[in-house]
N, C-alpha and C positions, 0 to 999 in steps of 0.2 A: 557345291563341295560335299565330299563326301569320305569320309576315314572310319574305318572298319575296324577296331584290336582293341584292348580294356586297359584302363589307365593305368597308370604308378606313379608316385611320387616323382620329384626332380631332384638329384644330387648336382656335385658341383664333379668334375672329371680334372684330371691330375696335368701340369704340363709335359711340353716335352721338350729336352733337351738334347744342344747338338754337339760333334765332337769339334769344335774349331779348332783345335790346337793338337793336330797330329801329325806324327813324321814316325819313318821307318827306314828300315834297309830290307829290298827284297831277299827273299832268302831262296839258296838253289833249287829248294823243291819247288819254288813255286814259278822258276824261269819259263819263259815263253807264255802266262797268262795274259791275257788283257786286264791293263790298268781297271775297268769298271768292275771285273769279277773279282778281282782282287781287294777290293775296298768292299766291297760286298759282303767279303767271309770277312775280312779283317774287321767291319765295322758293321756285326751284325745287329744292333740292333737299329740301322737305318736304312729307309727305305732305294733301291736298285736306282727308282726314280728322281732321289734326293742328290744322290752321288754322281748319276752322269749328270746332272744339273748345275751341280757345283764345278766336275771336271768342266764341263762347255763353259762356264763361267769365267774359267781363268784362276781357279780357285786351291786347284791343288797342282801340283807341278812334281814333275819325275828331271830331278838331276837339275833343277833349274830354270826347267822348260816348261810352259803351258804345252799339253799335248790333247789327242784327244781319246774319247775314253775306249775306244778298240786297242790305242797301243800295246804294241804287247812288248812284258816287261822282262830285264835282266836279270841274272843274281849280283846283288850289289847297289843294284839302284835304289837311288834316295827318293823315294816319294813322301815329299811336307803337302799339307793340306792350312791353307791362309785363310779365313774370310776376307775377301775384300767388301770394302768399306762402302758399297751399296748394299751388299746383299746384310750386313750387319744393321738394314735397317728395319727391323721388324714390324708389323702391324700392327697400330694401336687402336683400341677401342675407338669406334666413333658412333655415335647417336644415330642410326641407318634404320627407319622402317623396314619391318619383317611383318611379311603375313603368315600367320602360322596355321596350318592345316592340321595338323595332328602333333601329338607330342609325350613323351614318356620319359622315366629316366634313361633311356637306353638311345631313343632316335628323336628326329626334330625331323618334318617332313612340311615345307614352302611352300609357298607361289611364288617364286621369283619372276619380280618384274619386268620389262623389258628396258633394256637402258643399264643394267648393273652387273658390274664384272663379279664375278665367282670370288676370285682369289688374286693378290698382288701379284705383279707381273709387270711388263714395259707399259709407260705413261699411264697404268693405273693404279696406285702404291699405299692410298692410304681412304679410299673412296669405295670399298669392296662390298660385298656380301659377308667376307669373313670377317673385318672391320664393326659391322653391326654383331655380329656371333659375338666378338670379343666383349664387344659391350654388353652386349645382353647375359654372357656366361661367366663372362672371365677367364676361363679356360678351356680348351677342347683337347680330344685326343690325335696322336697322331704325332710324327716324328718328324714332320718337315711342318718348320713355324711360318712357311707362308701360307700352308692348309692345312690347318689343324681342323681336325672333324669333318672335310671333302671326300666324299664317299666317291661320286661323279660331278659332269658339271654340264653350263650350260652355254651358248655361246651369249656373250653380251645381250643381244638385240633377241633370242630367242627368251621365251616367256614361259613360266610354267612353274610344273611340279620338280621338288628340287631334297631330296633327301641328306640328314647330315647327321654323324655320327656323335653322340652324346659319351660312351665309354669307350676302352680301347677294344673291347671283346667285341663292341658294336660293330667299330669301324674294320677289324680283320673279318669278321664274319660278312658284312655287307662286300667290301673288298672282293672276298671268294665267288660272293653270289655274282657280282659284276662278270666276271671272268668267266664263272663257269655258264655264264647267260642264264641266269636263274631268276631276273627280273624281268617282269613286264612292263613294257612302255609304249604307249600311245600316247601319238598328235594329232595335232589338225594344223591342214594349213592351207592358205589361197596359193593358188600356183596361175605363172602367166601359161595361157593355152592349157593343155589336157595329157595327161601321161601316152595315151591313146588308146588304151583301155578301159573298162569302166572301173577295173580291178586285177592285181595281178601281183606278182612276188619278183623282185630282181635280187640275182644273185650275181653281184660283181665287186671283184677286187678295188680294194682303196688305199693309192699310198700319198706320197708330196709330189705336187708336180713336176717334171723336171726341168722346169723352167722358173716358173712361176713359184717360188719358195713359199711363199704365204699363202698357196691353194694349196687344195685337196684332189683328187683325180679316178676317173678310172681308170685303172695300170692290164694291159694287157700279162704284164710278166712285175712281179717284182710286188705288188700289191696286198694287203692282207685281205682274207677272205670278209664278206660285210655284203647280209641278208637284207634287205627289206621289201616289205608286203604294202601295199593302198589299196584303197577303196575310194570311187570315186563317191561325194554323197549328195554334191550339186553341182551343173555346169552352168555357166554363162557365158555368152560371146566374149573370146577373146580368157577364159578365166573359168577356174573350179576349184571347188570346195572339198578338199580330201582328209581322210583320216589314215594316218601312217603307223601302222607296227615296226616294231623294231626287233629283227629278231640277233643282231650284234651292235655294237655301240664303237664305231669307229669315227674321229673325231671328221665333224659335219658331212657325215653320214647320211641322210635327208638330201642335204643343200646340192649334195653331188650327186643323188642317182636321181632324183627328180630332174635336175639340170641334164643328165643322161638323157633324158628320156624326152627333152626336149620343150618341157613343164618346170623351169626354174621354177623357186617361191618366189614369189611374189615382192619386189623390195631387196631381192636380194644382190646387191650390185655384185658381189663380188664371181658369182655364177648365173650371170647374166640375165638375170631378174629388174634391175633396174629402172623404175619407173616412180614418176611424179606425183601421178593420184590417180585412184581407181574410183569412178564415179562419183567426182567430186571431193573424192576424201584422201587429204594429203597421206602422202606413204613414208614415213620416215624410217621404217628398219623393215630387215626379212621377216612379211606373214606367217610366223611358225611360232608354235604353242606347244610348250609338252601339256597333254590334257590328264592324262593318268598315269598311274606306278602301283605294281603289285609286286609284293614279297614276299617271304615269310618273317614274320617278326622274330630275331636272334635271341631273344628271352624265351617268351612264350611258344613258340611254336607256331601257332596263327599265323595266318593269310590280313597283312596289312594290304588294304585296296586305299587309297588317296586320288582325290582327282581337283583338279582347279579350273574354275569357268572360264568361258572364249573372252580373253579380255575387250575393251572396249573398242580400239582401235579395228579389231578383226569382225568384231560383232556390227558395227555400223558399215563399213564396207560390205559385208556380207549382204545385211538387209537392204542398204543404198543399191545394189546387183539386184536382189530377189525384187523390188518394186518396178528396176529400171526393165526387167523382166514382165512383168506381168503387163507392164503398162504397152508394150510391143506386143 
């Protein structure tokens, strides 16, 4: 492990609150808007992502009606905003080991485990990463209270470096760097078979599948643009050991252009990686590690470098390969 920037103290960061109780009447200037742009301006101080989430919810309603959040609206129309009585159930502290890699008043930078969801969400609501946050902080920044201080995130089963915002000047500044791709990120990961190069960069579009609603895809048309670079750094029958740059951050980004290329990870069933044990050694989630992250720290100016070892499960497969190797 390895964190690079000079300490400071630790404050405590402010909550954030939501508008639950809003209704209006659209007004003629704003006729022909979509419902999302319109709660947008209307309810600036929360986030684009917070409000088509509640619209998809069923949470806010134009005239009566759940709609969805492209509709575009009248003059005269009544848009009320409800919480419904799931989503009113907010995250409580829970006692959740955190490994801390670095840390300041400004950011908290992870290992997150493999096995632990980021943030509440369906069938995982009070068991999170942010769950532990609360306990350990009490409060985080941020304006949607199911991720408060989620700068990015990581899928369930993938493992690694995991950045989180301590103030709110943190969290909008890390935000921008996210978007503008102003962060570094490397993995490593076992993949079934071989990318079929030893090294290479694919640039191909990523959107939802059209079919398959809970995949990710590459889209010939319709797709958002999504870089990524490997290296291959060990082969073995059937399997190899690669390190993956990222140069955009499109949700399981990795999982699908490795799977592209005909080198799923390894474990990963849902992009056709799925397998039982790899030399003896059971395989229970996708072989994918975030290993490092670089930025510039939002205070000071400094280059923060963070990196987290190969955890166990990838380390003993590895080595059970490299002997089963040597021994042929």
């Amino acid at each position: 492990m390895n964190c690079v920037t000079p300490p400071q103290s630790v404050p405590s960061a402010s909550a954030a609150s939501l508008p639950w109780d809003y209704s209006c009447r659209v007004p003629r200037e704003s006729a022909g808007i979509r419902l999302d742009h319109f709660l947008v301006q209307a309810l600036a101080d929360h986030s684009r992502s917070e409000i088509s989430r509640l619209i998809r919810a069923g949470a806010v309603q134009v005239n009566e009606q759940t709609v969805k959040p492209g509709q575009r609206l009248r003059a005269g129309d009544h848009i009320t905003l409800i919480l419904p009585e799931q989503l009113s159930e907010l995250p409580q502290p829970r006692d959740i080991p955190i490994s801390v890699l670095y840390e300041d008043q400004a950011i908290l930078v992870i290992d997150k485990p493999a096995g632990l969801v980021v943030h509440p969400g369906e069938g995982h609501r009070q068991d999170t990463l942010v769950n532990g946050l609360l306990y350990r902080y009490g409060h985080l920044p941020g304006n949607d209270p199911l991720r408060p201080g989620i700068v990015h995130r990581l899928d369930k089963d993938t493992s690694g470096v995991l950045v989180i915002a301590k103030k709110q000047s943190a969290l909008k500044y890390l935000n921008a760097a996210f978007k503008n791709r102003e962060i570094g990120k490397t993995y490593h990961a076992i993949l079934l078979r071989s990318p079929g190069r030893p090294e290479g960069r694919l640039v191909a579009p990523i959107g939802r599948h059209p079919v398959k609603r809970q995949k990710m895809a590459v889209l010939e048309t319709g797709g958002r643009y999504a870089a990524t670079r490997w290296k291959v750094l060990r082969a073995w029958p059937g399997f190899s050991f690669v390190e993956i740059d990222l140069e955009t951050g499109r949700t399981h980004q990795i999982r699908v252009h490795m799977a592209s290329l005909g080198a799923p990870v390894a474990g990963d069933a849902l992009y056709g990686g799925k397998i039982r044990e790899i030399a003896g050694v059971p395989v229970k989630r996708q072989l994918l590690h975030a290993s490092a992250i670089s930025f510039t720290h939002p205070e000071t100016g400094r280059i923060v470098t963070c990196t987290a070892p190969l955890p166990a499960d990838m380390r003993q497969i590895a080595d059970r390969l490299d002997n089963s190797q040597k021994k042929n």
